[in-house]
N, C-alpha and C positions, 0 to 999 in steps of 0.2 A: 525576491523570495528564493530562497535556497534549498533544493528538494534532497533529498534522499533517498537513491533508486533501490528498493527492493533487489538481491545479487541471484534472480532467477524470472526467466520468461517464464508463460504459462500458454498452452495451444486452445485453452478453452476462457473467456471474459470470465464465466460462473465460476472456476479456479480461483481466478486472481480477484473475483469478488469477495471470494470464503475469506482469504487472507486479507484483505481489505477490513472487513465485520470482524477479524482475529483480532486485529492491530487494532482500532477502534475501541472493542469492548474487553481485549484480555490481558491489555498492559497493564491496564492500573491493579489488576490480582499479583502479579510481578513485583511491585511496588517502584513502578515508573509511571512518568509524566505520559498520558494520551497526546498525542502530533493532535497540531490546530487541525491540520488537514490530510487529508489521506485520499488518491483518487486512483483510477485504473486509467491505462492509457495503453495505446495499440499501436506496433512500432510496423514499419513498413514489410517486413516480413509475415503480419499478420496475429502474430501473437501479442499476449498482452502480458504489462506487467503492475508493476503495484509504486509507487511514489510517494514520501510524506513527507511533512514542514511543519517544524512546531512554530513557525512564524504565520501570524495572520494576514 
């Protein structure tokens, strides 16, 4: 699977949640394709960022 990193940390999960719930429900108003998947992930410095993959 080939992800696509969001090009910003976030210091707080609920941040990078919002943008998460953004990507998910406000692309298709845009008139683009929703990513199959979309997750939060926590990098060794503690923050968190955002990841998607239109592949299943």
């Amino acid at each position: 699977m080939n992800w696509i990193y969001w090009g910003k940390l976030y210091d707080s999960k609920f941040q990078a949640n919002c943008l998460k719930m953004r990507i998910e429900h406000d692309w298709w108003l845009m008139g683009r394709h929703t990513p199959q998947m979309v997750e939060v992930f926590k990098v060794k410095s503690g923050k968190y960022g955002v990841r998607f993959s239109w592949e299943a």
